[in-house]
Phi, psi and omega in degrees: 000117180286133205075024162320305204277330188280291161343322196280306157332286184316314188266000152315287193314276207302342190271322165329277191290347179285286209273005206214072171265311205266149185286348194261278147048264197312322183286289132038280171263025177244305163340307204264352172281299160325316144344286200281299156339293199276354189277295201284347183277027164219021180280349193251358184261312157218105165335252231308297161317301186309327190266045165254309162336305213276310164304283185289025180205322185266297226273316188301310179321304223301293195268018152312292295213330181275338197233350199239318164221005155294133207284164197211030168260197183296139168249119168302328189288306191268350174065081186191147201277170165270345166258359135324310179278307157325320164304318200258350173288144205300312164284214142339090148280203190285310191317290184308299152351265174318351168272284224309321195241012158261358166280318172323283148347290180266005176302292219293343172269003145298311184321305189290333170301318182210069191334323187263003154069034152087049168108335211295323212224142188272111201291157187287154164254325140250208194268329174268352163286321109044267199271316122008274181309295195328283200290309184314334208269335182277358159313285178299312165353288180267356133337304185291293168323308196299304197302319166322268245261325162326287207286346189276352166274331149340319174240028155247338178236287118162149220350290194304328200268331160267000159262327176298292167338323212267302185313289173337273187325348186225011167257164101231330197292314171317307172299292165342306173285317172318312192290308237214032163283353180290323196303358162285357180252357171259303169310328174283338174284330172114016159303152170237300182251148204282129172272326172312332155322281171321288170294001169267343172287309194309331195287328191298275201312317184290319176322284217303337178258011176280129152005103161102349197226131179256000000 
């Protein structure tokens, strides 16, 4: 596919600069990208441990840190409304988010409703078979999610465009940690918001009028 790799940047660059200003934000998502490490190096040994790491620890951190502190007024940097920015993302916006994780949220009060989840399942006898099924069932979940919204961009957008997202979404942990291990450390000095936003735009803007450069 030609330009994968240029796609793939571009949409890193827009989820950066859109999406990640406040360092407790940014600490957050370096929380929740370790995680997400260790959800995957125990994904082939035990599911189940992994998608509960991955849910209660990688997911929650990640969209505290989207919903609770990041700013959501006019961004002055990208000059872009927030619901703007909301139109255009590329993945999960907050709105999609809040379906995503209020199902997330009531599966296990389906479980309990119904142990045997309409066959999938052998009813539990205890309380960690229990939580066992919970997590095997919030596995597909984010299994389901990723693929879901990958396949619906192929057609709102296209193929290539729904792999990349797709590529992103399961480096993110890598990336994450490389953009933003300073940031707990920047936070303990009382930064709140990342400055560097401003100088990677002004560096942007200037790429884009020098001659000869797209």
């Amino acid at each position: 596919m030609p330009n994968f790799a240029e796609e793939l940047k571009t949409q890193r660059w827009d989820d950066h600069r859109y999406y990640h200003h406040s360092r407790i934000n940014q600490s957050l998502h370096l929380v929740s990208a370790i995680s997400f490490l260790c959800a995957y190096a125990l994904a082939f040994t035990d599911p189940a441990l992994a998608a509960l790491i991955g849910w209660l620890v990688a997911m929650t951190s990640r969209q505290a840190g989207h919903f609770f502190f990041e700013p959501k007024g006019y961004d002055h940097i990208n000059q872009a409304t927030h619901e703007h920015k909301e139109e255009i993302k590329v993945g999960y916006n907050l709105q999609r988010k809040v379906v995503l994780m209020t199902i997330w949220a009531l599966s296990p009060v389906v479980l309990y409703l119904n142990p045997t989840l309409f066959g999938l399942f052998e009813p539990h006898k205890t309380a960690m078979e229990f939580i066992r099924h919970v997590a095997l069932l919030w596995l597909a979940l984010g299994i389901g999610g990723l693929l879901f919204r990958t396949v619906h961009l192929f057609f709102i957008q296209s193929v290539q465009s729904g792999l990349v997202w797709m590529t992103k979404i399961l480096t993110d942990p890598f990336h994450d940690i490389k953009l933003y291990y300073k940031a707990p450390f920047a936070l303990a000095r009382g930064e709140l918001i990342d400055p560097r936003h401003a100088q990677h735009h002004d560096d942007d803007e200037e790429l884009h009028e020098q001659p000869g450069r797209a």
